[in-house]
C-alpha positions as CSV (number, residue, x, y, z in Angstrom):
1,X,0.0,0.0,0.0
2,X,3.1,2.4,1.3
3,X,4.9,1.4,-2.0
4,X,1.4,2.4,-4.3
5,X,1.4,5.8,-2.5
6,X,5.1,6.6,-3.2
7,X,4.6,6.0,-6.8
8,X,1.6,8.0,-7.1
9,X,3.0,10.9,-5.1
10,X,6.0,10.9,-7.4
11,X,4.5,10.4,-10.5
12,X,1.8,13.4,-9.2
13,X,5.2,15.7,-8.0
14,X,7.3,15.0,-11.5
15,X,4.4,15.7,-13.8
16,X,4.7,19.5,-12.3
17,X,6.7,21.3,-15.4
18,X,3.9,22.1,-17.2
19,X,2.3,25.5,-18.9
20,X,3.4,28.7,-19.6
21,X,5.6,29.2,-16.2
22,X,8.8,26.4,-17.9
23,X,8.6,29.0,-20.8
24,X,8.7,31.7,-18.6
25,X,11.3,30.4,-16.2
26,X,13.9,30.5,-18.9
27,X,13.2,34.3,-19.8
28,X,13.5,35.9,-16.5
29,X,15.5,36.0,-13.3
30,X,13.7,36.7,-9.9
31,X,16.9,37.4,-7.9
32,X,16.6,41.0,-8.2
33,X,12.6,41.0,-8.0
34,X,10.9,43.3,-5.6
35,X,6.6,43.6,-5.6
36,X,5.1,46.5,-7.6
37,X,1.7,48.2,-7.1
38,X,0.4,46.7,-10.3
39,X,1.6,43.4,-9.5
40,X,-1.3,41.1,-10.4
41,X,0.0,38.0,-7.7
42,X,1.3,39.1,-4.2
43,X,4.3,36.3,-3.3
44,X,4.0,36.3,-0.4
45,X,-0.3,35.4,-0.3
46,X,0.5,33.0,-2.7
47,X,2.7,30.9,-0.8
48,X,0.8,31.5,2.0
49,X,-2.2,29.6,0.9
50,X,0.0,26.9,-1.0
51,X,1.1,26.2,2.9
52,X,-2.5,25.8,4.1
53,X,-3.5,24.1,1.2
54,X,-0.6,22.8,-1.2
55,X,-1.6,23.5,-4.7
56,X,-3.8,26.6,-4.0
57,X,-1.5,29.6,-5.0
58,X,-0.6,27.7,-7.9
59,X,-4.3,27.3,-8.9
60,X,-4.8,31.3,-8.2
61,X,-1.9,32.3,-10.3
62,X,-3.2,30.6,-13.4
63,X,-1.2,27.5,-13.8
64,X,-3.9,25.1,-12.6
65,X,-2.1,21.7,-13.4
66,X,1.0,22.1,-11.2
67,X,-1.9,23.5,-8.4
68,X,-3.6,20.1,-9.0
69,X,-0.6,17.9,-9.5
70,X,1.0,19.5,-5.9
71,X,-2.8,18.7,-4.6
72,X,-2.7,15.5,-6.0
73,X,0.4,14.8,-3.7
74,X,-1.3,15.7,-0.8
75,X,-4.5,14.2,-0.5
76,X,-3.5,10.8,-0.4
77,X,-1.1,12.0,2.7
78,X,-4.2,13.4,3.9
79,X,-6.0,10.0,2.9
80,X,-3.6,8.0,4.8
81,X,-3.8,9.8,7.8
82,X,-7.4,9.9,8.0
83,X,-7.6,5.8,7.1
84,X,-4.8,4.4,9.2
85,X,-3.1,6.7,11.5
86,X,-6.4,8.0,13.5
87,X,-9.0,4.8,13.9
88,X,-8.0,3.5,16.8
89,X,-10.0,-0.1,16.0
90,X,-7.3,-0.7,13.3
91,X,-5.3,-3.8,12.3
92,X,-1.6,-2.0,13.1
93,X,0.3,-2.5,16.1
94,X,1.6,0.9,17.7
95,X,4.6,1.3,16.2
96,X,3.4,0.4,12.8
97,X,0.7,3.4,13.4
98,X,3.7,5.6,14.8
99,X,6.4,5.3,12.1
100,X,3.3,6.1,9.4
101,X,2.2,8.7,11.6
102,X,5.4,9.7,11.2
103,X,6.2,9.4,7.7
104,X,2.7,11.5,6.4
105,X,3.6,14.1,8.9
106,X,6.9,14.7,7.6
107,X,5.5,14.1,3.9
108,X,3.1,16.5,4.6
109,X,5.2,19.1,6.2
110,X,7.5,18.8,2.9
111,X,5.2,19.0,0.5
112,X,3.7,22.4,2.3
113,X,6.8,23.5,2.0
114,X,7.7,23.0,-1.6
115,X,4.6,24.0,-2.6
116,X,5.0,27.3,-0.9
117,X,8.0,28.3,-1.6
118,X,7.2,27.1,-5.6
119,X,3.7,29.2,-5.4
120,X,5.9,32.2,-4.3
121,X,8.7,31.4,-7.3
122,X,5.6,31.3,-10.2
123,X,4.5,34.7,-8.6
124,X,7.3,36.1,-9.4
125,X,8.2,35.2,-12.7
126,X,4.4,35.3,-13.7
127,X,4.5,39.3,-12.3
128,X,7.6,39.7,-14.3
129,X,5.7,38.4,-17.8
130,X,3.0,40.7,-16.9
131,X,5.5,43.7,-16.5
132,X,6.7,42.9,-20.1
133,X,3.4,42.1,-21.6
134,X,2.3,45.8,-20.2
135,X,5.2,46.9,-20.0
136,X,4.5,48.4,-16.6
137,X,8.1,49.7,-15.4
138,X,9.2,52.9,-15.3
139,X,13.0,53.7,-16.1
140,X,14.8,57.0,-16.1
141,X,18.4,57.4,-17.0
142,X,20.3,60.7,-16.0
143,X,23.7,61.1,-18.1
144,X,26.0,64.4,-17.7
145,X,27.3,65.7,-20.9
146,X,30.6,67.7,-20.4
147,X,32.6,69.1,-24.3
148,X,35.9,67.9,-22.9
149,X,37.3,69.3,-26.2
150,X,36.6,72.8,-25.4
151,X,38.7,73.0,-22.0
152,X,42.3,73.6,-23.7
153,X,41.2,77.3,-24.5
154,X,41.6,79.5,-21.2
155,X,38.9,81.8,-21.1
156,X,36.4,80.5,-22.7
157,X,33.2,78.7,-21.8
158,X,32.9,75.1,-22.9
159,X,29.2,73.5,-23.2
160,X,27.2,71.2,-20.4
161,X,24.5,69.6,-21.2
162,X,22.3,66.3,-19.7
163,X,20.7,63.5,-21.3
164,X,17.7,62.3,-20.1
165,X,16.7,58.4,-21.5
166,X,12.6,57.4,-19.9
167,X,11.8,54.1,-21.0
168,X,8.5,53.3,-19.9
C-alpha cells in the first residue's frame, strides 16, 4: 500500500513542469525582484495559501495543473492519515501506526513546504511576464554631458548639457 502511495506521489510531483511558467522560467531572473503596485499575484499570499492548502497559489496564479498535481500529492497524505493513522480499531500495532504517523507528517510538512516556496517562485516570474506584456516599469536614465574638447582654451566657456533616456 506504502509502496502504491510513493509512486503516485512521485508520479503526481514529477508531472509539475507544465504550462506557460517552464517557458517563462527560462526568460527571466527573480533574484533582483521586488513587488510593484500593479503586481497582479502578491508572493507572499501566494505561498501563503500553498502552505495551508498545497496547490492553492498555484491554482490562483493561473497555472492550474501544477496546483492540482501539488494537490494530487497531498490528499493521499491526507488519505492515509485519516484511514490508518487516526482509527483506533485498526489492524496496526503501535509502532506500525507511529512510524506512518510519522512518515505522512513529515510528507506532509514537505510537500507544504515545496509547494510554498514554488507558489511564491511562479508569482514572481508570472508578475515579471506581466510587466513585459504591459510593459509596466518605469525607467529614467540621468547622463551628464561635459565638451571635454573645449577646456584647452583658457577663457572661454565650454558647453554642459544632460541626457535624459525614460523608457516606460
Amino acid at each position: 500500500m506504502c509502496k502504491i502511495l510513493l509512486i503516485v506521489f512521485t508520479l503526481s510531483i514529477s508531472l509539475t513542469c507544465r504550462g506557460q511558467y517552464t517557458i517563462n522560467r527560462e526568460k527571466f531572473n527573480t533574484r533582483n525582484y521586488s513587488y510593484q503596485t500593479g503586481d497582479p499575484n502578491n508572493p507572499v499570499l501566494m505561498a501563503l495559501s500553498s502552505a495551508v492548502i498545497p496547490g492553492i497559489g498555484q491554482i490562483f496564479e493561473g497555472e492550474t495543473d501544477r496546483g492540482i498535481d501539488f494537490l494530487g500529492g497531498f490528499l493521499p497524505l491526507v488519505l492515509v492519515n485519516r484511514l490508518f493513522v487516526f482509527p483506533f480499531k485498526s489492524d496496526l500495532t503501535y509502532q506500525q501506526r507511529y512510524n506512518l504517523r510519522t512518515g505522512v507528517l513529515v510528507g506532509k510538512s514537505l510537500l507544504r513546504v515545496w509547494s510554498a516556496l514554488d507558489a511564491m517562485h511562479v508569482a514572481k516570474i508570472n508578475n515579471l511576464a506581466f510587466r513585459e506584456k504591459y510593459k509596466t516599469d518605469l525607467s529614467i536614465k540621468v547622463f551628464p554631458y561635459p565638451d571635454l574638447h573645449e577646456l584647452n582654451y583658457p577663457g572661454r566657456s565650454f558647453p554642459v548639457g544632460m541626457t535624459f533616456i525614460i523608457s516606460f
